[in-house]
TORDOSE-12994 format. One record per residue (C-alpha): residue in one letter; x, y, z. Coordinates in pm, 1 decimal, padded with zeros to 6 digits, m for minus. Each point is the difference from the previous one (the first is absolute). Last residue first. Example, Ala and Ser with C-alpha at 12.3 -4.5 7.8 and 13.67 -1.06 7.14 Angstrom:
# TORDOSE-12994
<s,<01367.0,m00106.0,00714.0>>;
<a,<m00137.0,m00344.0,00066.0>>;
//
This chain:
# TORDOSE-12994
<x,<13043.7,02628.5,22491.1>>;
<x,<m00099.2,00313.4,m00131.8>>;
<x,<00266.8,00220.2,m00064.2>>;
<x,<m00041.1,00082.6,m00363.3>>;
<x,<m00346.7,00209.7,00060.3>>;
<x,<m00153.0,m00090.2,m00279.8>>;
<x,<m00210.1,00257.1,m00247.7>>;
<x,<m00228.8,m00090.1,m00240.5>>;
<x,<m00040.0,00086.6,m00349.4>>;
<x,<00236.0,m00292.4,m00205.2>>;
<x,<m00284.3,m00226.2,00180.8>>;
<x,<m00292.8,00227.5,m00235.8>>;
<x,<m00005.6,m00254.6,m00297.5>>;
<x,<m00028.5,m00304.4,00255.2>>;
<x,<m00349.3,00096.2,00016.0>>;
<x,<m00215.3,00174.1,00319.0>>;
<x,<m00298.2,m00050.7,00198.5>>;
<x,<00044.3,m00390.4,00135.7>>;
<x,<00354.2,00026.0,m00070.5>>;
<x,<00054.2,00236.1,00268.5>>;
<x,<m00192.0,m00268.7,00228.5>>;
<x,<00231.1,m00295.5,m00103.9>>;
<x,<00301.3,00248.6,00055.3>>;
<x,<m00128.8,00061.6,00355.2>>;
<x,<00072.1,m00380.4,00089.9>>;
<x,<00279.8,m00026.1,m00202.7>>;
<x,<00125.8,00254.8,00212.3>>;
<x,<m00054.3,m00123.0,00342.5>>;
<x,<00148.7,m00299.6,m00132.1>>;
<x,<00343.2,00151.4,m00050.1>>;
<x,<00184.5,00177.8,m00303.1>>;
<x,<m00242.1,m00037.0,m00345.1>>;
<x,<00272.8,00171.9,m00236.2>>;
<x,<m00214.4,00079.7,m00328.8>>;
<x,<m00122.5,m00240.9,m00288.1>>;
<x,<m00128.6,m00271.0,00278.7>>;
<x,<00078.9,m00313.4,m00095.4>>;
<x,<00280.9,m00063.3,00224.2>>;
<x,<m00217.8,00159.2,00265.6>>;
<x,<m00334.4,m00241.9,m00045.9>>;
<x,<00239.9,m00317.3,00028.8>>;
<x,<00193.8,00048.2,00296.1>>;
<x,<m00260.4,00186.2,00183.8>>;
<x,<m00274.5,m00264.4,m00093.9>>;
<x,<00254.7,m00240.9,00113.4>>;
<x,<00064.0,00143.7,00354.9>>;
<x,<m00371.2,00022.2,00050.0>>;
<x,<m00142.3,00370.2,00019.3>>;
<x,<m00306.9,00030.5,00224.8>>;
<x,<00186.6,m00016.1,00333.8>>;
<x,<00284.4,00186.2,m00049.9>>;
<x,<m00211.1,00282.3,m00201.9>>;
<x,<m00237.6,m00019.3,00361.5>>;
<x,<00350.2,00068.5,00187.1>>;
<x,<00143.4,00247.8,m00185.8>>;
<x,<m00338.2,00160.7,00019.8>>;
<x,<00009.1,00096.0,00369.6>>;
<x,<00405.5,00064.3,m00013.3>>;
<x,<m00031.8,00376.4,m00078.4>>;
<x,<m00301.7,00056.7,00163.8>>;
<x,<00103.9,00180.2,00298.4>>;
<x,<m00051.2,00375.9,m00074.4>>;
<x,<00331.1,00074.9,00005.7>>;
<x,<00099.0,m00345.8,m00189.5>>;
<x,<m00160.1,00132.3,m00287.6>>;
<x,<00073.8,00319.0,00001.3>>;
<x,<00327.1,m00017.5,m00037.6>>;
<x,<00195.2,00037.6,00333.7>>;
<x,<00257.9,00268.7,00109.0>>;
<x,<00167.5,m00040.8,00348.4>>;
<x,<m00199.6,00310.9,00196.5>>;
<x,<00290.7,00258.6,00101.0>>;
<x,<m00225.9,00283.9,m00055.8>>;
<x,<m00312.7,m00184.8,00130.4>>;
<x,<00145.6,m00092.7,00350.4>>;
<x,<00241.8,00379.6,00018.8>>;
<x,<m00292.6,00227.8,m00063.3>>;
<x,<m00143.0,00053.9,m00321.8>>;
<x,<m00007.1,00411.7,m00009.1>>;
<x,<00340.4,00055.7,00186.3>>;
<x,<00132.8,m00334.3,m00140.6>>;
<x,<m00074.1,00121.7,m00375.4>>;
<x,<00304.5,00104.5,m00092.1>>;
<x,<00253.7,m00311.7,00113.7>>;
<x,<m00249.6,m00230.8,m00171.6>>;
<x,<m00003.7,00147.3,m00335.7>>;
<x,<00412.7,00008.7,00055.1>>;
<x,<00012.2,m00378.8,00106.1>>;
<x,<m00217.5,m00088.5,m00306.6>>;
<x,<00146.0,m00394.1,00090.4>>;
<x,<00163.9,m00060.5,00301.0>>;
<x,<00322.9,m00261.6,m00027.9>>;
<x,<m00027.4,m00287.0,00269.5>>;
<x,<00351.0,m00185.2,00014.3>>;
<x,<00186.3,00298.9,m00069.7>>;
<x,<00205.0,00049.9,m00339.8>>;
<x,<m00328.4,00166.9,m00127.8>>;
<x,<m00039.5,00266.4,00277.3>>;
<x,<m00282.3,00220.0,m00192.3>>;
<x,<m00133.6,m00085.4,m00273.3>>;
<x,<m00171.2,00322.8,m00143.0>>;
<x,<00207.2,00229.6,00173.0>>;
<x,<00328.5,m00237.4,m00058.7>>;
<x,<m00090.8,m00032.3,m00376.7>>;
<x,<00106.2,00414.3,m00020.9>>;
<x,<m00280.8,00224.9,m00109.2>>;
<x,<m00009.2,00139.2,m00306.6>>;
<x,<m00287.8,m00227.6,m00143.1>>;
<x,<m00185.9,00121.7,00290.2>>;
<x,<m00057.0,00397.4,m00180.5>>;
<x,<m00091.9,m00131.3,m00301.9>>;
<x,<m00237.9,m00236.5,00133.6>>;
<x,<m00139.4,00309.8,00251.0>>;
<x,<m00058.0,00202.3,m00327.2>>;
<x,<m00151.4,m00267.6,m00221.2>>;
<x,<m00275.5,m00057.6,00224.6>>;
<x,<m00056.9,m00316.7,00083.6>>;
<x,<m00003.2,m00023.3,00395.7>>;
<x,<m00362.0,00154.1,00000.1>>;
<x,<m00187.1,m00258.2,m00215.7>>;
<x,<m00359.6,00067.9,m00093.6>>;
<x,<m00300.6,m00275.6,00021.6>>;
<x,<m00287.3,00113.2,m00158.3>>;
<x,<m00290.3,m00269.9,00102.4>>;
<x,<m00299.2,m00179.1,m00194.6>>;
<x,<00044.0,m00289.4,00230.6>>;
<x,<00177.2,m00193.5,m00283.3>>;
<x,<00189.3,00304.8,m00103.9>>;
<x,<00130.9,m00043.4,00334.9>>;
<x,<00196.9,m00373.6,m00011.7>>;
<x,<00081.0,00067.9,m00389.1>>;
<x,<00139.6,00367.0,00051.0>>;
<x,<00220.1,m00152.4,00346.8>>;
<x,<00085.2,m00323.0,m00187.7>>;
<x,<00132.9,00155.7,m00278.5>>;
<x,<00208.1,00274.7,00149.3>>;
<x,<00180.0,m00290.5,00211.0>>;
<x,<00059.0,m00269.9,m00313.7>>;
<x,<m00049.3,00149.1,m00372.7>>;
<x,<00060.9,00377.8,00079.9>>;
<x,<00274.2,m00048.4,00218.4>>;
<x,<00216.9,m00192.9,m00243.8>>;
<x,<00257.0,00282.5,m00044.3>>;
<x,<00026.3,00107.6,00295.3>>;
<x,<00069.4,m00331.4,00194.6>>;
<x,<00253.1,m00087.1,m00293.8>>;
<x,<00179.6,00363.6,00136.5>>;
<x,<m00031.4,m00157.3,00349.2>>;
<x,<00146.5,m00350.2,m00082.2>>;
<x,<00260.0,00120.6,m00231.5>>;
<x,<00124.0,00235.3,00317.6>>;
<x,<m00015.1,m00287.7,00265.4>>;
<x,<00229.6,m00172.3,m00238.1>>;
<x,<00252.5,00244.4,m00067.3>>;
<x,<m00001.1,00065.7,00393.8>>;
<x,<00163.4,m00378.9,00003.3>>;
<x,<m00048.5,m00311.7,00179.2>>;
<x,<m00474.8,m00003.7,00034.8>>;
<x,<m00111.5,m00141.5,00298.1>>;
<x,<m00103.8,00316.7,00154.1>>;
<x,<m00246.4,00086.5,m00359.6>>;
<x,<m00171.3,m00357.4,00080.6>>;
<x,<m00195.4,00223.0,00303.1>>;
<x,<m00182.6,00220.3,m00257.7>>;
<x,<00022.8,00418.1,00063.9>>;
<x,<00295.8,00121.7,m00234.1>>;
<x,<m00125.2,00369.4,00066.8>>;
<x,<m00140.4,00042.5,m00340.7>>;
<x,<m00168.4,m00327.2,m00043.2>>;
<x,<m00129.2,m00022.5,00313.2>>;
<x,<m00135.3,00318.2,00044.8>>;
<x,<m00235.2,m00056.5,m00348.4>>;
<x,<m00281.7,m00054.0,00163.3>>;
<x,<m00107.4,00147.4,00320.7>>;
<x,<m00366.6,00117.9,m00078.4>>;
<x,<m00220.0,00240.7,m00047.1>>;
<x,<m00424.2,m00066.8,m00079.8>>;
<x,<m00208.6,00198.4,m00197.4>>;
<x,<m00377.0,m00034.0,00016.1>>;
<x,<m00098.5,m00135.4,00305.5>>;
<x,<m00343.9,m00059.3,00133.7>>;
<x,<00006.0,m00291.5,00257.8>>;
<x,<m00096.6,m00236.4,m00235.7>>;
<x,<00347.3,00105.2,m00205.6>>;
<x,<00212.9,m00050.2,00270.8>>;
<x,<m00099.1,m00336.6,00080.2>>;
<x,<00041.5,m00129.5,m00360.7>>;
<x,<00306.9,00183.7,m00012.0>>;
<x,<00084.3,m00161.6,00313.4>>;
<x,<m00054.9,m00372.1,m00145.5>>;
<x,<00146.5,00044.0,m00338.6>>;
<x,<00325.7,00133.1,00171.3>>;
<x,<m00051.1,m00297.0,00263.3>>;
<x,<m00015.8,m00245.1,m00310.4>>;
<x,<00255.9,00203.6,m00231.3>>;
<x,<00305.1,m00097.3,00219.9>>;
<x,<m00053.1,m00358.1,m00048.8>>;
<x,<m00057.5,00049.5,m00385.1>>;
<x,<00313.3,00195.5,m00045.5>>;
<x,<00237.8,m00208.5,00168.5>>;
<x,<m00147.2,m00346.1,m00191.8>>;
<x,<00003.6,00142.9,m00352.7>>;
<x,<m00368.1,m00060.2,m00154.6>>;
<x,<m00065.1,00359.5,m00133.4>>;
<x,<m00274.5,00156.2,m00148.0>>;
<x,<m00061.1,00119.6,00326.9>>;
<x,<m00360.5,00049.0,m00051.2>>;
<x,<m00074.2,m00339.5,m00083.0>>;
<x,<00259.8,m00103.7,00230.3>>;
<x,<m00177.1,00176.3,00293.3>>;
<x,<m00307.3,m00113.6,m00098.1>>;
<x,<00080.1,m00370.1,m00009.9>>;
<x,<00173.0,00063.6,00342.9>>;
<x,<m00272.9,00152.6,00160.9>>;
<x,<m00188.7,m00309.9,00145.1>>;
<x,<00340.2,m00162.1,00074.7>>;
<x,<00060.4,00281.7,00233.8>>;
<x,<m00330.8,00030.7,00159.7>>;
<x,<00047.4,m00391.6,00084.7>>;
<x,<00355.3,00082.8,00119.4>>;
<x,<m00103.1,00247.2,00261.0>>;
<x,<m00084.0,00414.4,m00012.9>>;
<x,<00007.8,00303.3,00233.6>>;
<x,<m00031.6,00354.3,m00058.2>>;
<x,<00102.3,00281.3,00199.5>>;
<x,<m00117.7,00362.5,m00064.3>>;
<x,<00213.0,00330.0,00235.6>>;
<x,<m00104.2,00292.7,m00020.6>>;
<x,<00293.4,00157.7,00033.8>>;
<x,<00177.1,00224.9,00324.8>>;
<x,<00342.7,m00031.9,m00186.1>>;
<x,<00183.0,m00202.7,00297.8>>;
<x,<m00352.1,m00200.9,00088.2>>;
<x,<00012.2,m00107.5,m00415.7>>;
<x,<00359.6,m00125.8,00041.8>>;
<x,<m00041.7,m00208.0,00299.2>>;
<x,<m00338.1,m00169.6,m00158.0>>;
<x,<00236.1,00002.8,m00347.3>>;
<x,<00251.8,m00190.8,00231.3>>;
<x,<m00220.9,m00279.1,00161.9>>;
<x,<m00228.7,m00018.9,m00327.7>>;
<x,<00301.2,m00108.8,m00206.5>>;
<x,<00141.9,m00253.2,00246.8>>;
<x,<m00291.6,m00240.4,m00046.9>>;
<x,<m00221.2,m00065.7,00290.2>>;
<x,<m00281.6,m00112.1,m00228.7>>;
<x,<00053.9,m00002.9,m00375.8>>;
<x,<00105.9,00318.6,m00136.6>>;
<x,<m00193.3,00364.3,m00168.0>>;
<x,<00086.3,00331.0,00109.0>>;
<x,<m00154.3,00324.8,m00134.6>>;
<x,<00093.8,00351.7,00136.7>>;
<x,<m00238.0,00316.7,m00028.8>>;
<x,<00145.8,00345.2,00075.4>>;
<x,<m00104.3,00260.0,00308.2>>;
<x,<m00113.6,00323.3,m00139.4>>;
<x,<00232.7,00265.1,m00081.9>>;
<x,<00209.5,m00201.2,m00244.8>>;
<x,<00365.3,00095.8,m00032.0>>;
<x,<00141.6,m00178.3,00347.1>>;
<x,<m00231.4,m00329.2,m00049.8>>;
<x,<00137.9,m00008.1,m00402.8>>;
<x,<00335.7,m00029.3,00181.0>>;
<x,<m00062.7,m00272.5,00250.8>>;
<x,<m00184.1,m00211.2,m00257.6>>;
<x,<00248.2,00025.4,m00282.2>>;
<x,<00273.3,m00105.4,00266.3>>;
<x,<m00194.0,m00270.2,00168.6>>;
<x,<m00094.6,m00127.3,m00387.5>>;
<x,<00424.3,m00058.7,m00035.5>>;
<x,<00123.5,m00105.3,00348.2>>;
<x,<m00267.1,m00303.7,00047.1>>;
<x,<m00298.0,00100.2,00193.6>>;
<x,<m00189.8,m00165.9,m00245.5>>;
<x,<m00179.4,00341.4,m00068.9>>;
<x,<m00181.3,00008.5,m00331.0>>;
<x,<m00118.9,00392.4,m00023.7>>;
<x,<m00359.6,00140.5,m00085.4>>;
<x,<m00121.7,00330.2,m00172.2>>;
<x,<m00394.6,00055.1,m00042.2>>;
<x,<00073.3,00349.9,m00133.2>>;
<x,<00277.4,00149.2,m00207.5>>;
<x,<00133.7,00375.6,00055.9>>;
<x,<00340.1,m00052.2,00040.6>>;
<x,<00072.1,m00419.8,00079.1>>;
<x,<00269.8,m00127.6,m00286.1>>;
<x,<00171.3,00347.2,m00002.8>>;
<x,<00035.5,m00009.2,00348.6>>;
<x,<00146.5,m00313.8,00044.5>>;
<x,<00226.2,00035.2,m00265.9>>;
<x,<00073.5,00359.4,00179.0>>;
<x,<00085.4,m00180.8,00347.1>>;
<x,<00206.1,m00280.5,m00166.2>>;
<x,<00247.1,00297.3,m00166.5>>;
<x,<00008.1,00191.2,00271.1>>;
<x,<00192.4,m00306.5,00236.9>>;
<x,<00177.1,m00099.2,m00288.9>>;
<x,<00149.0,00314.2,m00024.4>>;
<x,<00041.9,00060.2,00358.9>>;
<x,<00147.5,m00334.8,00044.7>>;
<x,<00233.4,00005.4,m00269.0>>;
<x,<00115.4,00344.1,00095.3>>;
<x,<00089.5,m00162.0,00365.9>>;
<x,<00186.9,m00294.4,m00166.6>>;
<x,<00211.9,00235.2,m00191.0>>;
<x,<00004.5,00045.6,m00384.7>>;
<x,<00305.8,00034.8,m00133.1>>;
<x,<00083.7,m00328.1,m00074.3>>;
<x,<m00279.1,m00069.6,m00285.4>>;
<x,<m00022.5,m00344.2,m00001.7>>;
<x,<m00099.4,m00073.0,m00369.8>>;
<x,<m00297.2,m00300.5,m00033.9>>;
<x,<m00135.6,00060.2,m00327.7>>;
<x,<m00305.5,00246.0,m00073.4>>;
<x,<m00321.7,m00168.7,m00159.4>>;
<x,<m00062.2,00153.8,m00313.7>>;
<x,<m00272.4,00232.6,m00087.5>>;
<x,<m00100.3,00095.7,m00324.7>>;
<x,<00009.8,m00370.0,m00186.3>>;
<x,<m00105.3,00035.7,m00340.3>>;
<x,<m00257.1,m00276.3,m00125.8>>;
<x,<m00061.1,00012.9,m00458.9>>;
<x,<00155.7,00289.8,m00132.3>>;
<x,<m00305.3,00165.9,m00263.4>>;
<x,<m00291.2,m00143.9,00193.9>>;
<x,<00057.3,00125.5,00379.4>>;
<x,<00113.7,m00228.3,00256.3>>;
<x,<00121.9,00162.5,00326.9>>;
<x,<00206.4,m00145.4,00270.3>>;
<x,<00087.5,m00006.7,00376.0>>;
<x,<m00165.4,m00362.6,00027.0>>;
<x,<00012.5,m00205.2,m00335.5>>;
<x,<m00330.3,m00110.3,m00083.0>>;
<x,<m00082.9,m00324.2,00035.9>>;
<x,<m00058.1,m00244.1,m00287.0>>;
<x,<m00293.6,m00177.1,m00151.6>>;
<x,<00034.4,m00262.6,m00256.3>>;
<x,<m00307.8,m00091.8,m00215.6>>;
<x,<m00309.5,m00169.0,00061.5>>;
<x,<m00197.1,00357.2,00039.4>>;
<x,<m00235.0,m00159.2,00257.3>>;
<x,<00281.7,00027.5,00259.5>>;
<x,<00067.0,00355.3,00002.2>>;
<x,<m00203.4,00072.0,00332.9>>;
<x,<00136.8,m00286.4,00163.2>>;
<x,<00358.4,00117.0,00000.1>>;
<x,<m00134.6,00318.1,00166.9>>;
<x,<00002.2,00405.4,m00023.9>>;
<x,<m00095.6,00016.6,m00375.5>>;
<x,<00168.3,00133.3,m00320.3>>;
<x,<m00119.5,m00110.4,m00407.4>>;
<x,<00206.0,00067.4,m00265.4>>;
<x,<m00156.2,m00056.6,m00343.0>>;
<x,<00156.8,m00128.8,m00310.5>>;
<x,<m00171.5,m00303.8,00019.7>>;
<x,<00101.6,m00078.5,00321.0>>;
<x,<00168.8,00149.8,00235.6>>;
<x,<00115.7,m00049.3,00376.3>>;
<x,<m00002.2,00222.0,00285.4>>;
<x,<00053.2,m00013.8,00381.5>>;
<x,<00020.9,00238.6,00285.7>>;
<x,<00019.2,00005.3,00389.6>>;
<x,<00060.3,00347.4,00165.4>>;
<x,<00262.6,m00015.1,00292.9>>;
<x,<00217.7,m00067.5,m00339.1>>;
<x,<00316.7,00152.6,00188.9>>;
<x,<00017.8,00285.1,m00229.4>>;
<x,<m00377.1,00092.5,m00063.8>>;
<x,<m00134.8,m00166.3,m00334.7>>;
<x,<m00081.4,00182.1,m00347.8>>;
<x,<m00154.1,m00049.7,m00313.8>>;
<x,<m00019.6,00274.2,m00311.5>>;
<x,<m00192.0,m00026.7,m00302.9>>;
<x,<00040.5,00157.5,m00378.6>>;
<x,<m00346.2,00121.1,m00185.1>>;
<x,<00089.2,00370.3,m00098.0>>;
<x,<m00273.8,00092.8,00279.2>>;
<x,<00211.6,m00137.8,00306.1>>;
<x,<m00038.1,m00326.0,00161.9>>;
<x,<00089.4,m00036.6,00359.0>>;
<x,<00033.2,m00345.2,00268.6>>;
<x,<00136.4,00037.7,00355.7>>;
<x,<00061.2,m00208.3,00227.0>>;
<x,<00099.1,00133.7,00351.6>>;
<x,<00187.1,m00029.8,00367.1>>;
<x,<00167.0,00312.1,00005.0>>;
<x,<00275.4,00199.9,m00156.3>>;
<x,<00034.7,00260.2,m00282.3>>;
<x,<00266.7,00280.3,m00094.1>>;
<x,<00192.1,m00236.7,m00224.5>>;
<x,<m00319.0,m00107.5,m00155.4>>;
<x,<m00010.7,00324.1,m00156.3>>;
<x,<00300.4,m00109.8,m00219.7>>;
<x,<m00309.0,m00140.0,m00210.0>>;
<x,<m00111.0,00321.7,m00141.2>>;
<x,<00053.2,00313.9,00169.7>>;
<x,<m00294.3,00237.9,m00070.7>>;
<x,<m00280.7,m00279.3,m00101.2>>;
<x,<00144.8,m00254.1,00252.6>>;
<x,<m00051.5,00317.6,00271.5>>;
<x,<m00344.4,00079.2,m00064.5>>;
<x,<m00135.5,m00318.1,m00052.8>>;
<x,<00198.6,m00129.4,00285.1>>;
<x,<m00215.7,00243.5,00227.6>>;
<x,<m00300.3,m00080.2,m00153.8>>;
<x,<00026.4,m00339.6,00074.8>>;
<x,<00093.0,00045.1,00323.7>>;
<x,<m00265.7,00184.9,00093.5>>;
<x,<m00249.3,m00158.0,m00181.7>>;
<x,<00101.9,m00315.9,00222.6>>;
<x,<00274.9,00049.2,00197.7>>;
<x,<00265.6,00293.5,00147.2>>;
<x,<00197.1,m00063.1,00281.3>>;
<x,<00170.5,00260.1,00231.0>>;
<x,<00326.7,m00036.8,00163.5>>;
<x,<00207.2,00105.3,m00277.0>>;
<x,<m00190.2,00312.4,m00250.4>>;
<x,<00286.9,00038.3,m00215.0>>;
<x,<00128.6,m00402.2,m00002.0>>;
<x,<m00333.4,m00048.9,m00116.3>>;
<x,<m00203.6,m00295.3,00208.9>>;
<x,<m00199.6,m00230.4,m00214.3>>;
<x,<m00335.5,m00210.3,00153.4>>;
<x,<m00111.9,m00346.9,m00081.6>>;
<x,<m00168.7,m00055.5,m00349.5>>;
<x,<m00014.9,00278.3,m00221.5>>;
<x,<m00159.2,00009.5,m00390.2>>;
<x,<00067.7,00245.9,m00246.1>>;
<x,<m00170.7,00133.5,m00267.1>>;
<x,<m00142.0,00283.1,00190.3>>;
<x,<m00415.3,m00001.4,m00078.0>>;
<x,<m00034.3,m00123.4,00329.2>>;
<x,<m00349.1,m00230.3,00039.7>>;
<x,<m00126.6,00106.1,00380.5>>;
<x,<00184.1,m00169.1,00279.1>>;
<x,<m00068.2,m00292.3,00154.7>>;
<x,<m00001.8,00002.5,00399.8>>;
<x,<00275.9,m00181.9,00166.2>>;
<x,<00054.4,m00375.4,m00104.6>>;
<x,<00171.2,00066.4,m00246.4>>;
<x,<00050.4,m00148.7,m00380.8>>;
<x,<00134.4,00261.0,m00269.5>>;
<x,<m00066.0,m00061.6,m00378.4>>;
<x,<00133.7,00112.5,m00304.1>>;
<x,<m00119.1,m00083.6,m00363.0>>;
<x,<00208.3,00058.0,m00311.4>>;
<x,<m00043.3,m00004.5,m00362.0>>;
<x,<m00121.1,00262.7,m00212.2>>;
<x,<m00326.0,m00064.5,00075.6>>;
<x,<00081.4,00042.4,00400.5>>;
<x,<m00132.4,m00096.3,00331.6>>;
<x,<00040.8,00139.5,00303.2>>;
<x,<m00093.0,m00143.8,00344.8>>;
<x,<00012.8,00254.4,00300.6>>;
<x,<m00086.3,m00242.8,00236.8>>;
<x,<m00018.0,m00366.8,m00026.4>>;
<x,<m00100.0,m00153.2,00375.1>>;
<x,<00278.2,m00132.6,00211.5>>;
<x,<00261.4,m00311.2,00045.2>>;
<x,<m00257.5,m00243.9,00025.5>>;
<x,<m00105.3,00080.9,m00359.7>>;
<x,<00306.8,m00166.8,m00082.3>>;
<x,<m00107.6,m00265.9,m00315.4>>;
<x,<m00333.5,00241.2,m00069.8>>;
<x,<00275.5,00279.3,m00085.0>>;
<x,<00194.8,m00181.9,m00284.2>>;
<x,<m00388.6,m00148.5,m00104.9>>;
<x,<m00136.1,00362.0,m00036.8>>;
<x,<00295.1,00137.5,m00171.8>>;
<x,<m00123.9,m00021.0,m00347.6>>;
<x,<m00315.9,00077.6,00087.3>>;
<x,<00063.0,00361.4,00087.0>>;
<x,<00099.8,00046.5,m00378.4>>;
<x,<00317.7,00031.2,m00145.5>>;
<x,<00086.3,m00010.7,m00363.9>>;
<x,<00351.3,m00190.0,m00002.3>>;
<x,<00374.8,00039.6,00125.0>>;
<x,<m00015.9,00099.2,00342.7>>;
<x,<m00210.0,m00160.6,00280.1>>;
<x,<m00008.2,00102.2,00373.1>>;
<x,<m00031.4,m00104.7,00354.0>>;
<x,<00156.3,00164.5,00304.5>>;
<x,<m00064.5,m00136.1,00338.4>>;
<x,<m00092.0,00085.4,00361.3>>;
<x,<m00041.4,m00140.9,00341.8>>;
//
């Protein structure tokens, strides 16, 4: 994976940042670390090759795409010479002509600092500050040794010294825009996904895919097998005879993939868990289930060689994608839900998909996030999202579905959606072993004491792990997904 590291506020030496990057040195070597007597040091981890010392003063983790140049990604000296150029000519409205998944940090020879994260917060990023200094790194973990509170940066904002965090990019409202036909919608979307894809895969080497064979990483996969000239890599990961690896095998023949299965049972499970939630940073119970098999095929992916993967996130949360949306009485609802969706993503779904790869070392890049194709589905009426509410079984991501058949086929296309979890078949594995470990009392007792909503057993059992690593300080930190039960 990838991170951005850097101190403000004091004479800088190398050293200074030594224990931020010893804390996630699993996410990549240092490269291109800069440090500063006037007060700043920068650092970039990767995994790819270091680069020599840049005498820019900025510092780029992930990639940026310029709305001049769209379809082609610039990163490391690249990209920050590239923003160089056009921050020193236009300022901070230059961020209007920037996407990408990214975190940026600059200082300039008059002494002020600029930070930056991508719009959807694909990027992680944290700061806090103490004694006058500011200090950024990728993780919760990586602050920890400061003793003070850490926050996460806004995504789709900027902080520079003189106005505090300015948000750049905002997240576009639900607004059906009646002039725009089904057909157009299709195109558009259509065009959109395909350059996302493209911009995410041009030019890189040791690209893989996570294929569940679910609607959302069968999409990715099937276009990035029509741009790439050789045949593509797919990773699946499920317990034995798990739906999962019966679709992605029927998706990976379709697209002419190599095709990688991996299987796992409880007892490599439970040996991963601890890791997982280390990693995770996170003890909510829908976000630590997922993680295992995500923590399990990067893992996989990674041995065999990969250096970026692509995957489905984010689909669900455009295209009103979770079952509990159908239940919902009003279209006011369903709306709340999806615009709460977006503006949580980087502390539950985007969270777990840098945690679960950065682990491995991995770059994991997000297709269905960029701003463009959001824009464009916010205008689409509920009914092509949720399709045939007042019927007894309502079809979520109807119009995704609908333009894809030709490429997907008709069994994958129309796929009912499952989380990953229960795709791969572990969803209910450690249900049962948190069931059987957890008393009724020690429930009763250990989550009215806990400072933060403990919800189920399964839970309270990865909530004793979280707090294994991590104080009570960083709770207000972690994301919940409200619906689980």
């Amino acid at each position: 994976m990838s991170g951005l590291v850097a101190i403000f506020g004091k004479k800088s030496e190398e050293s200074d940042m030594e224990p931020i990057i010893e804390s996630v040195k699993f996410r990549g070597s240092s490269k291109g670390v800069q440090a500063d007597e006037d007060g700043y040091g920068m650092a970039v981890l990767s995994s790819s090759t270091p680069k020599e010392e840049s005498d820019l003063s900025a510092a780029l983790d992930g990639y940026m795409v310029f709305s001049e140049e769209e379809g082609t990604i610039l990163q490391g000296g690249e990209g920050e010479t590239r923003f160089c150029d056009m921050f020193n000519k236009e300022g901070l409205s230059c961020f209007e002509s920037i996407e990408g998944e990214f975190a940026i940090a600059y200082f300039d020879d008059e002494g002020s600092h600029l930070i930056a994260r991508d719009p959807f917060g694909v990027k992680p990023l944290y700061y806090a500050k103490k004694d006058g200094t500011l200090y950024i790194a990728p993780e919760i973990k990586a602050l920890l040794d400061l003793d003070v509170e850490i926050k996460e940066a806004p995504p789709g904002s900027y902080l520079d010294d003189k106005n505090g965090w300015v948000r750049y990019y905002k997240v576009p409202r639900i607004k059906e825009n009646k002039d725009l036909t089904q057909e157009e919608a299709e195109e558009k979307m259509r065009h959109l996904l395909y350059l996302a894809v493209e911009e995410r895969i041009k030019g890189e080497q040791d690209v893989g895919f996570y294929l569940s064979g679910g609607l959302d990483s069968s999409i990715v996969a099937a276009l990035a097998a029509e741009i790439s000239s050789e045949p593509i890599n797919v990773y699946t990961v499920g317990v034995k005879g798990s739906k999962d690896i019966e679709y992605a095998k029927i998706v990976a023949e379709r697209v002419g993939a190599r095709h990688h299965v991996y299987t796992y049972e409880l007892d490599e499970m439970l040996e991963v868990l601890p890791k997982v939630i280390f990693h995770l940073e996170s003890f909510d119970c829908a976000y630590v289930r997922s993680s295992i098999p995500n923590y399990i095929a990067a893992r996989y992916a990674a041995k065999d060689g990969r250096k970026i993967m692509l995957t489905g996130e984010g689909a669900d949360e455009i295209f009103a994608g979770y079952s509990y949306l159908k239940t919902l009485d009003s279209e006011q609802e369903i709306t709340d839900e999806i615009e709460g969706f977006l503006k949580n993503l980087s502390k539950t779904g985007l969270q777990r998909v840098d945690r679960m790869n950065s682990a491995h070392g991995l770059d994991c890049r997000v297709p269905f996030l960029k701003p463009a194709l959001l824009e464009l589905v916010q205008q689409f009426p509920l009914d092509w999202k949720l399709h045939d509410r007042e019927e007894d079984e309502p079809v979520d991501k109807w119009i995704l579905r609908r333009a894809f058949v030709p490429e997907l086929g008709e069994k994958v296309a129309w796929r009912e959606k499952q989380q990953f979890d229960q795709g791969s078949g572990s969803s209910d594995m450690l249900t049962a072993v948190a069931e059987e470990a957890i008393s009724d009392e020690e429930f009763a007792k250990e989550s009215a004491e806990a400072p933060t909503p403990v919800r189920n057993k399964e839970e309270l059992y990865y909530y004793r792990l979280f707090r294994r690593y991590y104080p009570e300080s960083v709770l207000p930190l972690v994301g919940r997904w409200t619906k689980t039960s």
